[in-house]
C-alpha positions in Angstrom: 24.9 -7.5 -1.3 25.1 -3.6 -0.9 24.5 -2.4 -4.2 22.4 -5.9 -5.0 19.5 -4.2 -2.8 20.4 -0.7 -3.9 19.9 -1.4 -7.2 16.2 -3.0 -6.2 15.6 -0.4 -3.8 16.6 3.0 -5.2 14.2 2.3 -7.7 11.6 1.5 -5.6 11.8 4.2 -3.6 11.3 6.6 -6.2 8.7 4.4 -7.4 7.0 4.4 -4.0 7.2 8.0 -2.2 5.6 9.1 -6.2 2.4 6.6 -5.1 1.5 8.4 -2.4 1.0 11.5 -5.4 -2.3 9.6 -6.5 -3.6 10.5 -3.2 -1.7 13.5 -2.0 -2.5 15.6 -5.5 -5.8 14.7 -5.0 -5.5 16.2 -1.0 -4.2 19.1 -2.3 -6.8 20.3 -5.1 -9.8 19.4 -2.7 -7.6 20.8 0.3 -7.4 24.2 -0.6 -11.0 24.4 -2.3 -13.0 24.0 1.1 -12.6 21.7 4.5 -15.8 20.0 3.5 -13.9 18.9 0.3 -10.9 17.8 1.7 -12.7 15.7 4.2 -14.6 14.5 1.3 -11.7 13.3 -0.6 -10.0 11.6 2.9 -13.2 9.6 3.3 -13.4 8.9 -0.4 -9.6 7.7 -0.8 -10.4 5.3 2.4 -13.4 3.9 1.0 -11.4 3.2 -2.1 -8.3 2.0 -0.6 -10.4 0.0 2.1 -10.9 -2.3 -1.1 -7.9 -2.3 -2.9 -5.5 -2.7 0.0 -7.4 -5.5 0.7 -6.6 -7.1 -2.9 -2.9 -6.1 -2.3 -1.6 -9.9 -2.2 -2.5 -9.9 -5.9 1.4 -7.9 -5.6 2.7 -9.5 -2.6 1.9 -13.3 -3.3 3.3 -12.6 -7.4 6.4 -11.2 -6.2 7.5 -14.1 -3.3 6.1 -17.1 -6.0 7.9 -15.6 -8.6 11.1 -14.8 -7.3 11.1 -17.8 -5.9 10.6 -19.6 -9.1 13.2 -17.0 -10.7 15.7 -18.5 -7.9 15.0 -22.0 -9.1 15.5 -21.2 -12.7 12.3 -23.1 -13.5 10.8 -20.4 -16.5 7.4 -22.2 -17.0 6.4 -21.1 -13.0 7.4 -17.5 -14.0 5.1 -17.6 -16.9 2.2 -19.4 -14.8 2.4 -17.2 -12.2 1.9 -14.1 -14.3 -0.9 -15.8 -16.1 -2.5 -17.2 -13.1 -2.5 -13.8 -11.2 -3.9 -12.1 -14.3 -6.8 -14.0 -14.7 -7.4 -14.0 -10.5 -7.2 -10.1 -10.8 -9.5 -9.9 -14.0 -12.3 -11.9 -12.1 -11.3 -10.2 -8.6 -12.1 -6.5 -10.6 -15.4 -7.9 -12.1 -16.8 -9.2 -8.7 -15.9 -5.8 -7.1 -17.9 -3.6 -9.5 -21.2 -5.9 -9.5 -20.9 -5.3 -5.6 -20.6 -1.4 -5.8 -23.3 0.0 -4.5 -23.8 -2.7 -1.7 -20.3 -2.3 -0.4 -20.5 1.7 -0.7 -23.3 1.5 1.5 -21.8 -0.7 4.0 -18.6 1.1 4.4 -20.7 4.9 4.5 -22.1 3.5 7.8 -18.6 1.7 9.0 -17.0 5.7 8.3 -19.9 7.7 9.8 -19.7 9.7 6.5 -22.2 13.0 7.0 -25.1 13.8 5.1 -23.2 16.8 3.6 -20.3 15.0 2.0 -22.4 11.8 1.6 -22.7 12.8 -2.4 -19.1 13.8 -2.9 -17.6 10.7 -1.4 -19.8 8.4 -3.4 -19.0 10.5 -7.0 -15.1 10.1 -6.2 -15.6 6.2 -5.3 -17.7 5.0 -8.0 -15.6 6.6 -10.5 -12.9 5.8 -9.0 -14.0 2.1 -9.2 -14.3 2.1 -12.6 -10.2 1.3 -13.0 -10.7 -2.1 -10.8 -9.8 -4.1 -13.8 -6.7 -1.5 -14.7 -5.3 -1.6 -10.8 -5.5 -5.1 -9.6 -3.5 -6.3 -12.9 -0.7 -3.7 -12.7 -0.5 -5.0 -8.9 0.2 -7.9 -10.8 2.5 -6.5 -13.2 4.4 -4.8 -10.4 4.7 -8.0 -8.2 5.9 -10.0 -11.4 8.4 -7.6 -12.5 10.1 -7.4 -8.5 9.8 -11.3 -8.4 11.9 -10.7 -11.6 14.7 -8.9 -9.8 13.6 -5.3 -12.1 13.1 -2.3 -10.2 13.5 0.3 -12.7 10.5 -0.9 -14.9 8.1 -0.2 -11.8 9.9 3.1 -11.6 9.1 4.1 -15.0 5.3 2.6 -14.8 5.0 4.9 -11.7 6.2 7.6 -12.6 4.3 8.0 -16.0 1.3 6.7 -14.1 1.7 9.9 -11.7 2.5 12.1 -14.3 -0.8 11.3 -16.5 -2.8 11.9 -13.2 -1.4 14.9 -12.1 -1.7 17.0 -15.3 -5.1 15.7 -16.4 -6.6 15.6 -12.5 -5.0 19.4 -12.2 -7.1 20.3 -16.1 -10.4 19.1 -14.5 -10.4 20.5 -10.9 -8.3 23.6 -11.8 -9.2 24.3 -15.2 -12.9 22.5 -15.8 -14.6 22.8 -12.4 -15.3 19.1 -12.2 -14.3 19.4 -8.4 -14.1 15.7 -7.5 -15.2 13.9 -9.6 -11.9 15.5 -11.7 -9.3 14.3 -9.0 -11.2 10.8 -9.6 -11.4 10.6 -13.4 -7.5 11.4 -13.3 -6.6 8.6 -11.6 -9.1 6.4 -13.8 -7.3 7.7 -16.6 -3.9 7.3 -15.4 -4.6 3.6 -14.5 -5.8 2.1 -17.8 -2.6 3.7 -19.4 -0.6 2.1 -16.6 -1.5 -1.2 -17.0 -1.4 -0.9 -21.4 2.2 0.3 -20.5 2.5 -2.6 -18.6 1.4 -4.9 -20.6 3.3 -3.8 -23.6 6.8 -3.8 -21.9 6.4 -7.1 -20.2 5.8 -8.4 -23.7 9.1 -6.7 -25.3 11.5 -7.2 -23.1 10.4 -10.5 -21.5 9.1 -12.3 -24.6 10.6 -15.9 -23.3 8.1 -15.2 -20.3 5.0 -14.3 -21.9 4.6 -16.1 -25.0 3.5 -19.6 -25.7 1.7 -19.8 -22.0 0.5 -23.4 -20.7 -2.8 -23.1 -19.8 -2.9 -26.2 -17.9 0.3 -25.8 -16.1 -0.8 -22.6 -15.1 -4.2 -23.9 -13.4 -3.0 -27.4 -12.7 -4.8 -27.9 -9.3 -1.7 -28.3 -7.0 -0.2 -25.0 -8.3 -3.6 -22.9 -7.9 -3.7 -24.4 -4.5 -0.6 -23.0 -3.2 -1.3 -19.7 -5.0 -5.0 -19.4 -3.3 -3.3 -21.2 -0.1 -0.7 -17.9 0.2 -2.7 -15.4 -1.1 -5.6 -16.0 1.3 -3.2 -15.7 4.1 -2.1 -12.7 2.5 -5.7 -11.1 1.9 -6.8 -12.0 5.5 -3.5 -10.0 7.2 -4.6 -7.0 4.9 -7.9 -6.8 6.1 -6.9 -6.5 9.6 -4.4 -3.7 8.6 -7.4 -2.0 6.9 -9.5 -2.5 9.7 -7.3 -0.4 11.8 -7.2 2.4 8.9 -10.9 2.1 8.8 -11.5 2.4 12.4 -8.8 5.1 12.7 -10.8 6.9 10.0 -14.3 6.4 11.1 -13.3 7.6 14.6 -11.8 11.2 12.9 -15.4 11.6 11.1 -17.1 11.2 14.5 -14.9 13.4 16.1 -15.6 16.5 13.4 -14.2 18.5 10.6 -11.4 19.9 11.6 -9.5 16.9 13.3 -10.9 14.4 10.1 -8.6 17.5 8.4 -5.7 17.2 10.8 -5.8 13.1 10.5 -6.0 13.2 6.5 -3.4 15.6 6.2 -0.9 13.9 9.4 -1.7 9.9 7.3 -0.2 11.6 3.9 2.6 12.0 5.9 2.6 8.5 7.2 1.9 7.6 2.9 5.1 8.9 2.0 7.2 7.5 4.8 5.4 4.1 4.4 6.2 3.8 0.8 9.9 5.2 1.1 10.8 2.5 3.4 8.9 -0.6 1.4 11.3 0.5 -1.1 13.6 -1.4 1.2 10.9 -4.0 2.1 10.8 -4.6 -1.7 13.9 -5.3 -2.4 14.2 -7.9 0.4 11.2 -9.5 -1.4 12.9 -9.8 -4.1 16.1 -11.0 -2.7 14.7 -13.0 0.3 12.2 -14.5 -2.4 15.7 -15.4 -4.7 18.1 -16.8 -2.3 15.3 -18.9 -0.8 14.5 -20.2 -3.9 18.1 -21.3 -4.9 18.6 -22.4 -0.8 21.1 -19.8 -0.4 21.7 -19.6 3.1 24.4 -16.7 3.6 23.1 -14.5 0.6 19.4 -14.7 2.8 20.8 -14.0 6.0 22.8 -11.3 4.6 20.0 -9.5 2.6 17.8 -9.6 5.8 20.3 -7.6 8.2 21.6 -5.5 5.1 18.1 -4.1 4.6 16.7 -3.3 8.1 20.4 -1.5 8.6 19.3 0.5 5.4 15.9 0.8 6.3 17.1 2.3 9.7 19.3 5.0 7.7 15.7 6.3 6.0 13.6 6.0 8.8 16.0 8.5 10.6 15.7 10.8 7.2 11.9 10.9 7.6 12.0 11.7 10.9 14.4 14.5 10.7 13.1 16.2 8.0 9.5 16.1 9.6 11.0 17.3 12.7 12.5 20.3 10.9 10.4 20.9 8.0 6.9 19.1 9.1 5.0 22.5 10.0 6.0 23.8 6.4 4.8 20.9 4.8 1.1 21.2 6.2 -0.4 24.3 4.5 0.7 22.2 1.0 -2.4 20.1 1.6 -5.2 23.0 2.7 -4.9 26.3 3.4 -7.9 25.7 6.6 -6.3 27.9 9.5 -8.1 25.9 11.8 -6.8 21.9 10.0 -2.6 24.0 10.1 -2.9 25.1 13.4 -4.7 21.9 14.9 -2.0 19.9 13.3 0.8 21.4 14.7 -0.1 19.2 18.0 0.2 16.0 16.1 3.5 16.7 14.4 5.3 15.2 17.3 4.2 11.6 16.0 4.9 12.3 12.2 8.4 12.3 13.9 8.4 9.0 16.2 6.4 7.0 13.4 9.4 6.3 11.6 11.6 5.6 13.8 9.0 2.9 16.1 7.6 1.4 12.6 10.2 0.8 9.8 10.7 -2.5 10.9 7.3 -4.0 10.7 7.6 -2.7 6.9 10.7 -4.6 6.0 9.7 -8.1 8.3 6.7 -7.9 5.7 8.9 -7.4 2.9 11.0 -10.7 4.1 8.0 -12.9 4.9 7.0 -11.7 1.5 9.9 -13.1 -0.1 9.4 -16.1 1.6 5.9 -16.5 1.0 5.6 -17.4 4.9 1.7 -16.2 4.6 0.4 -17.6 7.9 3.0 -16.2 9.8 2.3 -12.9 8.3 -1.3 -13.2 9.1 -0.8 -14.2 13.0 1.2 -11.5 13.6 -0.8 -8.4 12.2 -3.7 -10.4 13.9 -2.1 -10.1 17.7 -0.9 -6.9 16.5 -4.2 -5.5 15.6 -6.1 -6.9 19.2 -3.2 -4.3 20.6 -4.2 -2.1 18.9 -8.4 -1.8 19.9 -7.4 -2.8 23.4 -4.6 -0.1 24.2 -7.3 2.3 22.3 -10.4 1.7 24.7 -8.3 1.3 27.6 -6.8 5.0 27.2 -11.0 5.9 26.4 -10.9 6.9 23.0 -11.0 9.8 21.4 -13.5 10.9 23.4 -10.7 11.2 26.6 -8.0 12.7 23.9 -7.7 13.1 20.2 -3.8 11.8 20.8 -5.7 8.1 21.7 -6.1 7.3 18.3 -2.0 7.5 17.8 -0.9 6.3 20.3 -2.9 3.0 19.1 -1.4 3.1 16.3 1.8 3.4 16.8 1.4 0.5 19.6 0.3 -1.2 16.2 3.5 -1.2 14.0 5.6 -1.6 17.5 3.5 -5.0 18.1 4.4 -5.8 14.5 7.4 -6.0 14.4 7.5 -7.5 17.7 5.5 -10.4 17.1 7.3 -10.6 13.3 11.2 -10.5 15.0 9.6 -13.5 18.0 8.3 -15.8 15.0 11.5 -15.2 12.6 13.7 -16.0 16.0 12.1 -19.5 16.4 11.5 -20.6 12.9 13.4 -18.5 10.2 13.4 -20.4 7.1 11.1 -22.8 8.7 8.5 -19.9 8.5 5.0 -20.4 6.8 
């Protein structure tokens, strides 16, 4: 069972912590051209993300159904299920950029975005919305492909992906001037060869899968109904986890430039540990999703306590190497005297963050697997009324800056709290 998950998980955590590069390269050109810029490019990336998080069951729901159906054996629900997402995600893109401008608008007023970086934020998002179609169908691609038990073709999407963006986004800041609109024409570029990657692999080396698709038994009415069913679940628990990023960025803006700095800088951090340990929460995804499938009762139990003890191992990693190396790692992203020195008196969380959250990452990963939606929805529900609560009753950041992490730490605690009580009384029973 060891090297079942690290063979899933390695993978994915290479795939993972180079994610967080879409975002962090893009940090680091605006960082270190002015503190205007880098807010700019915090704001802009939440705006973005605000939507696409929100569309992350397009991943989560493919991988459960599909390993699930993998653990079955039953082929013609793996090819539905790729089909059926692809077409959801297609339609999902198209609705998102015929609401643009609307939604823009709203979410300027949600993130008290300034008059003075009112322009840049609204270049880097609408060209950055101009890969909706490319990104929600590689989330698809990616959940199909860990339903499938494959890590390493994720890995090599990734890191191409990163690559692409990196070198072209670096050409246009660095070398063309386009400030940032080039960090956000990178990534568009980066995205539509993704998914053509994607798209061309799937079809070579899982031809039995994606040729000769039923149309009707992938939209048969019972089937759609459980895939809506889950993934509405799943899309509801999102927004409440963007609604805490939201708020936690909204309340940075208000409280000015240099600690909106400090807070874009301090949640790259939080990126790269967050995606290092769902390498973990992946692979129980994919395994939980498997052994549930075939009704395997000792390989599921197994893969759940093998993976939090792995998780557990990183989690420690993160936070010693933040301890020791975090105020080194700061002037990467800006060089703002005011954002390096200001951040030094956040660090202290960068190091508790790991530790307190990694559980929360891989009970998601399991109810993933299991497809146990509502569940997953109640939980980051209670979780997130801890989280406003504990934040007004400490007075905000108005009383201290610190307010706003403590919150959110009290967040991933009441996770995986709420996660570990539900698991306790139903486990497989979970839904």
């Amino acid at each position: 069972m060891n090297k079942q998950i690290l063979k899933l998980a390695i993978p994915n955590i290479l795939s993972n912590i180079s994610v967080p590069l879409l975002s962090t390269v893009d940090t680091i050109l605006m960082g270190h051209l002015s503190m205007l810029h880098l807010g700019a490019i915090g704001l802009g990336a939440m705006v973005f993300n605000f939507i696409y998080w929100n569309f992350g069951f397009l991943r989560m729901g493919t991988t459960g159904m599909t390993a699930q159906a993998y653990g079955r054996k039953d082929d013609q629900d793996i090819k539905a299920t790729l089909f059926r997402a692809l077409c959801i995600a297609f339609l999902v893109a198209m609705l998102m950029l015929v609401l643009l401008k609307p939604f823009y608008e709203l979410m300027s007023y949600l993130l008290n975005i300034s008059s003075e970086q009112e322009q840049m934020v609204y270049d880097y998002y609408k060209i950055r919305m101009i890969a909706a179609p490319a990104t929600l169908m590689l989330y698809v691609y990616f959940g199909w492909f860990f339903g499938l038990q494959n890590a390493l073709i994720p890995l090599v999407l990734t890191i191409s992906l990163n690559v692409v963006n990196i070198v072209v986004s670096a050409f246009l800041v660095r070398q063309l001037g386009w400030g940032i609109e080039g960090a956000a024409y990178g990534t568009v570029i980066a995205q539509y060869i993704g998914v053509l990657m994607a798209y061309l692999i799937s079809r070579a080396k899982y031809p039995e899968y994606t040729k000769n698709i039923s149309k009707g038994v992938s939209f048969a009415w019972s089937k759609m109904k459980d895939f809506l069913s889950v993934n509405r679940d799943i899309f509801l628990r999102t927004v409440c986890l963007t609604s805490v990023f939201l708020f936690f960025y909204s309340q940075s803006s208000k409280a000015g430039l240099v600690i909106l700095g400090v807070n874009v800088v301090l949640l790259q951090f939080l990126n790269w540990m967050s995606y290092g340990i769902d390498g973990f929460a992946y692979a129980s995804e994919s395994l939980v999703g498997r052994y549930f499938g075939a009704n395997d009762d000792s390989s599921y139990f197994k893969s759940i306590q093998l993976s939090f003890i792995w998780a557990a191992v990183l989690a420690g990693l993160y936070s010693l190497i933040y301890g020791i190396g975090g105020e080194y790692l700061i002037p990467l992203f800006t060089n703002e005297e005011s954002v390096i020195l200001a951040s030094a008196e956040f660090l202290p969380w960068m190091i508790v963050l790991p530790l307190l959250g990694f559980a929360s990452y891989i009970w998601d990963g399991i109810y993933v697997g299991q497809t146990a939606s509502r569940s997953m929805l109640l939980s980051m529900f209670y979780s997130l009324i801890v989280f406003f609560i504990l934040y007004f009753l400490l007075g905000g950041m108005e009383y201290s800056t610190h307010n706003i992490w403590i919150a959110f730490t009290a967040f991933l605690v009441a996770r995986a709290v709420f996660q570990t009580w539900l698991f306790m009384k139903y486990k497989k029973a979970l839904s």
